[in-house]
C-alpha positions in Angstrom: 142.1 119.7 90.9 138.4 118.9 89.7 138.3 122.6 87.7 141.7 121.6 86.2 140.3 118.3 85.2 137.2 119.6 83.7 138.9 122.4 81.9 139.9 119.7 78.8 136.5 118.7 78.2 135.5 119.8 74.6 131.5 120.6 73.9 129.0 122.2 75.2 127.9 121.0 78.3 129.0 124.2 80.1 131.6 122.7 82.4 134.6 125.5 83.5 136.9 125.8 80.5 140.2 127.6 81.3 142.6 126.4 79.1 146.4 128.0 79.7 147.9 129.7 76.5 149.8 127.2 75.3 146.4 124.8 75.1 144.4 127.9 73.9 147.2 127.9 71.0 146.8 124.6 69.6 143.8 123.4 70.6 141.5 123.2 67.6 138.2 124.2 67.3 134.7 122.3 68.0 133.1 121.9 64.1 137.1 121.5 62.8 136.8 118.7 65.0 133.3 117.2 64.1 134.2 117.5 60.6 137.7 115.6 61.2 135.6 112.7 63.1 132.7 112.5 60.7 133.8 113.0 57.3 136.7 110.0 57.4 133.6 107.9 59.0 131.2 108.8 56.3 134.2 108.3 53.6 134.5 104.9 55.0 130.8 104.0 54.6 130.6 105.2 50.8 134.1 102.7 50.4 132.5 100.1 51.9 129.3 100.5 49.6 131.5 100.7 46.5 132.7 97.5 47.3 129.8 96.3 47.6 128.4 96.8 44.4 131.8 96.0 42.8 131.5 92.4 44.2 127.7 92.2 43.2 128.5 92.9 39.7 130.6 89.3 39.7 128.5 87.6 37.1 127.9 83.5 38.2 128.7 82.4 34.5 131.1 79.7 34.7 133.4 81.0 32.6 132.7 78.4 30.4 135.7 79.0 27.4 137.9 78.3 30.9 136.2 75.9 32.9 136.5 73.0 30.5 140.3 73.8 30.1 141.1 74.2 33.8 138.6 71.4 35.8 139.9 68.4 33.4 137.7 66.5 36.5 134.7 68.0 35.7 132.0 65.9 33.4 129.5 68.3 33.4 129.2 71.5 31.3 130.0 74.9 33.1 125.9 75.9 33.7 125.8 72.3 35.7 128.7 73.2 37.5 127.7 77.0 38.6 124.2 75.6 39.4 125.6 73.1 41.8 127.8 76.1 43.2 124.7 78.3 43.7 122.6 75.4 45.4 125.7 75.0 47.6 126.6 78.5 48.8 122.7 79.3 49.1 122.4 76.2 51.4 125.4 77.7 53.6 123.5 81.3 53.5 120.3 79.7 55.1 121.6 77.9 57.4 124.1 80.6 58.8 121.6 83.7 58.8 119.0 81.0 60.6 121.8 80.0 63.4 122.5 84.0 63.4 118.9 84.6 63.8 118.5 82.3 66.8 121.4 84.0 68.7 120.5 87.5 67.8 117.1 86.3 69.8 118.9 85.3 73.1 120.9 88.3 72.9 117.8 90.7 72.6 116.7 88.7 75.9 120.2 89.7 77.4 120.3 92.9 76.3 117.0 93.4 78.0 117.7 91.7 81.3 121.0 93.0 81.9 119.7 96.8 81.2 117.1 96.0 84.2 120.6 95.5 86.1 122.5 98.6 84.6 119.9 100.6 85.7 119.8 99.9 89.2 123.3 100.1 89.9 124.9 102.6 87.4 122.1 105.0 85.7 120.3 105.7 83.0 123.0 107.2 80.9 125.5 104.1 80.9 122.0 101.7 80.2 121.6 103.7 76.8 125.3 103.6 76.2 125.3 99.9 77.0 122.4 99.2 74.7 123.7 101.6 71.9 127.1 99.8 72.2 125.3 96.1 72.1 123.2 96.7 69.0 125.7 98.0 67.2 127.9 95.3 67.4 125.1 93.2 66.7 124.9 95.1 63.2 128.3 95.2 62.2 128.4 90.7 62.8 125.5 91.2 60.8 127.1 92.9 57.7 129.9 90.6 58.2 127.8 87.8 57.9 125.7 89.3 54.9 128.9 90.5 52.5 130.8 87.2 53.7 128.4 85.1 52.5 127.9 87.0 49.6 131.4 86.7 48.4 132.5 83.1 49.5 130.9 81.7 46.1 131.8 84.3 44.1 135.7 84.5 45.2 135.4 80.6 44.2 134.2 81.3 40.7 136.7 83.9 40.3 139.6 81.5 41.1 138.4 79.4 38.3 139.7 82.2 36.3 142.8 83.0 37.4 144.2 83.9 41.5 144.1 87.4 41.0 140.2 88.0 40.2 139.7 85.5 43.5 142.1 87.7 45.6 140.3 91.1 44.3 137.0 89.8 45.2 137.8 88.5 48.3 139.9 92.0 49.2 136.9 94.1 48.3 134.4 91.7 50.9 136.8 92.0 52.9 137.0 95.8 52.7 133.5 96.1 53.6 133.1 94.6 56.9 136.1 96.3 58.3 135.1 100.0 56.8 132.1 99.9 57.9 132.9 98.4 61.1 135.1 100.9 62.0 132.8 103.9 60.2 129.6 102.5 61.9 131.3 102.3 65.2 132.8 106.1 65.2 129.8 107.3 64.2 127.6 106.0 67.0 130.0 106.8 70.1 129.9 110.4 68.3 125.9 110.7 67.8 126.0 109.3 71.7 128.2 111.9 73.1 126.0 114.7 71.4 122.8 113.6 72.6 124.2 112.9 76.3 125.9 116.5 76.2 122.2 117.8 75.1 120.0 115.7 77.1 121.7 114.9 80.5 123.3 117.7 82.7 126.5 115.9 84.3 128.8 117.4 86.8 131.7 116.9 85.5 133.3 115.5 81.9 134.9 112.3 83.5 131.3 111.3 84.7 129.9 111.5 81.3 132.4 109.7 79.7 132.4 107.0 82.5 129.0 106.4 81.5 129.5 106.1 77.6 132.1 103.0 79.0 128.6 101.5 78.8 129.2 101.4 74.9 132.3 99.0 75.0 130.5 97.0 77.4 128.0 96.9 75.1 130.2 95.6 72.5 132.0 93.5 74.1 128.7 91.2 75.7 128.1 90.7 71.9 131.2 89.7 70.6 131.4 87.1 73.6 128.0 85.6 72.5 129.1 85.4 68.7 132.4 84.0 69.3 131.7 80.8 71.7 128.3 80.4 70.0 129.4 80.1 66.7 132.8 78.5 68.1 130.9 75.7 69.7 128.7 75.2 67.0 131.5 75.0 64.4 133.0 72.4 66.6 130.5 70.1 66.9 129.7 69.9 63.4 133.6 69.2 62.7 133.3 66.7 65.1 130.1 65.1 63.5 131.5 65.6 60.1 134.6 63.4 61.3 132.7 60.7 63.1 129.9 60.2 61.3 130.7 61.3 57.9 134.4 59.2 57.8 133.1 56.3 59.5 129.7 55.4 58.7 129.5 56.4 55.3 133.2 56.9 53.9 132.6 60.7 53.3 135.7 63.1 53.5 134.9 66.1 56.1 134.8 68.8 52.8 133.1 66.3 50.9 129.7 68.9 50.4 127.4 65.4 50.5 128.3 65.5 54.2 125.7 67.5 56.2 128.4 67.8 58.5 130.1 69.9 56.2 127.8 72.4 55.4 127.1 72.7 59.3 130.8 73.1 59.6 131.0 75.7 57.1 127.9 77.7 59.0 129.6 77.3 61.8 132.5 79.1 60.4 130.5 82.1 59.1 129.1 82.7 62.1 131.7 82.3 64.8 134.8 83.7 62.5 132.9 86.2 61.1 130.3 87.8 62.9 131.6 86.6 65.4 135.1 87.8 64.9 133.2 91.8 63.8 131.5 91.9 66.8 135.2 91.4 68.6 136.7 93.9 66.5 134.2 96.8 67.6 134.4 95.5 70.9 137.5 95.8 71.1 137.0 99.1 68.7 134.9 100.3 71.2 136.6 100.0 74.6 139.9 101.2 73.5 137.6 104.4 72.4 136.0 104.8 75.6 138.7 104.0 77.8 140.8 106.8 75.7 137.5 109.2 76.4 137.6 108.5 80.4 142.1 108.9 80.8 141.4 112.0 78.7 138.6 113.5 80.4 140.1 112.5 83.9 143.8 113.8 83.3 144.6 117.1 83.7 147.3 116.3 81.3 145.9 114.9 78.6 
């Protein structure tokens, strides 16, 4: 039973390989199969960058033969306006890469303490996994936060325009966090099962990829941190933006002369969107491992 399990194990780790001819018949080879992982990945990255630049190239401008037309509120000339915008948005950046900042420091201090634990009762191997799997969930809520950000004001500028140019700039932000996410995160499980199949000698397949579990675990400690911190955060400034703002000084809750409202609209950066990438790869991620282990484990898989 343990030879027939290990037979399906694809590498070089030198475990007993005896596949039966039907197997041998379709079973693809080892660089067809690197290339079919990596290249999509890679493809996903350059997309992702694309978009990038495609949303950095929305000029700030006002449209100022539309503005006037469209905002029949507006007193102020378009460059008053767009200024007001910029001060706005930049005052939401700050204050959601500072609360991002703070968290990523108490997660570093997890990350640490809990790889004391992993070590001790599961190895070496599922420690790096775990830590590999943590920080790069910790970069994808990251370039979440970054492009989110990034695009928020501009998406607003473009809907001065017309609902189209909004939608296309808020598609391509969107398109970068979830490329990338998904790029970044099949990419690193595939750099970790290389260097565990060079640098570790396991007895069997199922024990390596019972280790790389570590990697979703990983994942998944981060996306918990992200989405009740920046939940609870979020929440109290709603809360403080309804008390305080409504009541004491006769300010709506979106009314952006509320600090409530900016810490409301931080709050929503962080938890619903780096908080909400670091759940996607951890969810990414354990679906991936768990896949790895049934496959590894079956004999008829």
């Amino acid at each position: 039973q343990r030879a027939r399990r290990s037979s399906h194990f694809i590498g070089s780790c030198n475990f007993a390989a005896h596949p039966g001819p039907v197997a041998a018949a379709i079973m693809l080879g080892t660089s067809i199969v690197n290339v079919l992982i990596c290249v999509p990945a890679a493809l996903g990255l350059l997309w992702s960058a694309k978009e990038w630049i495609a949303v950095s190239k929305v000029k700030l401008d006002g449209h100022p033969e539309l503005l006037a037309k469209q905002d029949s509120k507006a007193q102020r000339n378009a460059q008053d306006v767009v200024a007001e915008m910029k001060k706005i948005a930049k005052t939401i950046q700050d204050g959601a890469m500072s609360f991002l900042f703070a968290e990523y420091t108490y997660m570093a201090v997890y990350i640490v303490l809990f790889s004391i634990v992993l070590i001790f009762f599961t190895g070496v191997p599922t420690t790096i996994a775990f830590v590999v799997g943590a920080v790069t969930s910790i970069l994808c809520g990251w370039i979440g936060m970054m492009i989110a950000v990034y695009t928020n004001v501009r998406t607003t500028h473009q809907c001065w325009k017309d609902l189209k140019s909004g939608f296309d700039v808020a598609i391509q932000g969107g398109c970068v966090m979830g490329l990338s996410l998904v790029s970044i995160g099949v990419l690193a499980i595939f750099i970790l099962i290389e260097v565990f199949k060079r640098c570790f000698d396991f007895e069997r397949a199922e024990v390596m990829f019972e280790a790389i579990a570590g990697y979703g675990l990983g994942g998944s400690s981060i996306a918990l941190f992200g989405r009740v911190g920046g939940g609870i955060y979020t929440k109290a400034a709603d809360v403080g933006a309804d008390l305080s703002g409504k009541n004491d000084y006769g300010l709506e809750e979106d009314d952006y002369r509320n600090p409530a409202c900016i810490a409301d609209n931080v709050g929503d950066n962080v938890g619903d969107i780096a908080g909400m990438g670091a759940d996607l790869f951890g969810s990414f991620a354990e679906s991936t491992c768990a896949a790895l282990v049934l496959a590894s484990s079956s004999p008829d898989l």
